[in-house]
C-alpha positions, 0 to 999 in steps of 0.5 A: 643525384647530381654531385655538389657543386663546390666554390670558395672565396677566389684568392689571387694565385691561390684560386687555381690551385684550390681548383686543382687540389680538390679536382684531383679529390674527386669533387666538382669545383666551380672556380669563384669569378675574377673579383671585380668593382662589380663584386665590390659593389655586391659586397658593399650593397650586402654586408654591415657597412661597418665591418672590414673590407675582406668580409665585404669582398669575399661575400660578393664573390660567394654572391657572384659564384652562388648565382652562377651554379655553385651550391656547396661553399668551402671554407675554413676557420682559423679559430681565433678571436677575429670575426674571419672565424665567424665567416660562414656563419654570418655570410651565411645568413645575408646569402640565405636572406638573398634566396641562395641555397646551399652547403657550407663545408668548413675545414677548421683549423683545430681538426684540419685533417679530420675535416678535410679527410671528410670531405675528400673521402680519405682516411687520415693516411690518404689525406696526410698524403694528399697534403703532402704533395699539396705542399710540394706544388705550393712551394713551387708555386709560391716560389714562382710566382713572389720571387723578386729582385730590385735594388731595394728590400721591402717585407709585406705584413697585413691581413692574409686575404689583402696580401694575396688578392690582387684585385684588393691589394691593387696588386702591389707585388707588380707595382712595386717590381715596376719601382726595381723593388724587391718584396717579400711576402711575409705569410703564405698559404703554405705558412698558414697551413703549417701553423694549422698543422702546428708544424711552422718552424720558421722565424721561431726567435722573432715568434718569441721576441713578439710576445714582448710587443703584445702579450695576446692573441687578438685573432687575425693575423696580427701575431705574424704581421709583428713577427714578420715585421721583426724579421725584416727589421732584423734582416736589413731590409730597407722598409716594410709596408703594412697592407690594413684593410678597414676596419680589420681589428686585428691589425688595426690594433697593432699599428703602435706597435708596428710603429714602434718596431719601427722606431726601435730598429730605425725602419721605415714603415707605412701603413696602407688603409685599404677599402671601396674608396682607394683609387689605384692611382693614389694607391700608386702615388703613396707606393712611389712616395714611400720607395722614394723615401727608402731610396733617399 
């Protein structure tokens, strides 16, 4: 029996490396294709018109890798309130309804090494030693690739899987080192794994102070996007820009409070709406106006 051919939701620097780990565990791994208008346009034909951008974009990309061979799609579950943890289960119906067969393997945040042991055949040691030096080769990636420099500070918050695509975020880290700025990205792959592990120490005062702002988990990432906004306001950085890609729910929600940070710590904070529609030359306008505004 020939192996599973795996595949998972391409995401910006992270789609190599993904490659690599579950290369070197001994599966096959088919990269997801580089997102495009044309996997847009899958996605917006396919998915609820309704619900929020990332949903449409991952589910043309699934679209595009199914049909070039993959059969085993990888995933992993957050498993809180937002719809991002019912991905698979509802992805998995519209790429069924298509005519697509395959595996779903979901790695779920609350059993993490339980279920990525399975999948790579480790027991609990071996996969501890595995992550280990996975977090080894992300921090030098992440180092490598989102250090900057510029004559001004500006922290990134929003919804993950905008922040580290590119291809949605009409890759804006680039954009804004041609501006002389200098961006900080605020939750990496790495965090999110540390959270999931229960082991993320960072920014533990700004953590607590954001219970003040909103007393609930609302699924997503909103919780780090308050404290990561926080932190910048605490940490003289000169602005922060809020990547909201319609009609997340999660973030959508804590713009007042975004905004209100921004009010109590006199920091400049702007909000990009992100779906189909954008035009990277109004994307550009919007980015130059408000660096502008920070450099006044």
């Amino acid at each position: 029996m020939a192996a599973p051919v795996c595949t998972f939701p391409g995401m910006g620097i992270y789609t190599d490396f993904f490659v690599r780990f579950f290369s070197s565990m001994g599966l096959t791994v088919m990269a997801p294709p580089q997102i495009t208008a044309e996997t847009v346009r899958l996605g917006v034909r396919h998915a609820p018109e309704m619900i929020c951008y990332p949903y449409k974009v991952v589910l043309g990309n699934l679209i595009q890798a199914l049909a070039a061979g993959a059969d085993t799609i990888l995933w992993f579950d957050t498993g809180g309130t937002c719809r991002f943890r019912h991905f698979a289960d509802l992805q998995s119906e519209t790429l069924r309804r298509l005519g697509f067969s395959f595996t779903n393997r979901v790695l779920r945040k609350q059993a993490l090494i339980r279920d990525l042991g399975r999948l790579i055949n480790r027991g609990p040691a071996g996969t501890l030693l595995a992550l280990r030096r996975a977090f080894r080769v992300l921090a030098g990636l992440e180092q490598e690739s989102y250090a900057s420099s510029g004559r001004v500070k500006v922290g990134l918050v929003g919804e993950f899987y905008t922040l580290h695509e590119p291809a949605l975020n009409h890759d804006i880290l680039q954009r804004l080192k041609a501006l002389d700025v200098q961006a900080d990205m605020s939750f990496t792959l790495r965090d999110l794994l540390l959270k999931s592990l229960g082991l993320h120490r960072a920014h533990r005062e700004e953590k607590a102070l954001s219970y003040r702002y909103l007393p609930k988990e609302i699924g997503g990432h909103a919780r780090e996007s308050i404290y990561h906004a926080l932190h910048y306001a605490r940490s003289g950085y000169h602005g922060i820009i809020h990547l909201l890609p319609l009609t997340c729910m999660p973030e959508t929600t804590i713009q007042p409070v975004l905004q209100r940070i921004a009010a109590e710590y006199s920091i400049p904070i702007y909000s990009f709406p992100i779906d189909e529609n954008n035009s990277p030359a109004g994307f550009t306008t919007r980015l130059e106006t408000f660096v502008a505004v920070i450099c006044s």
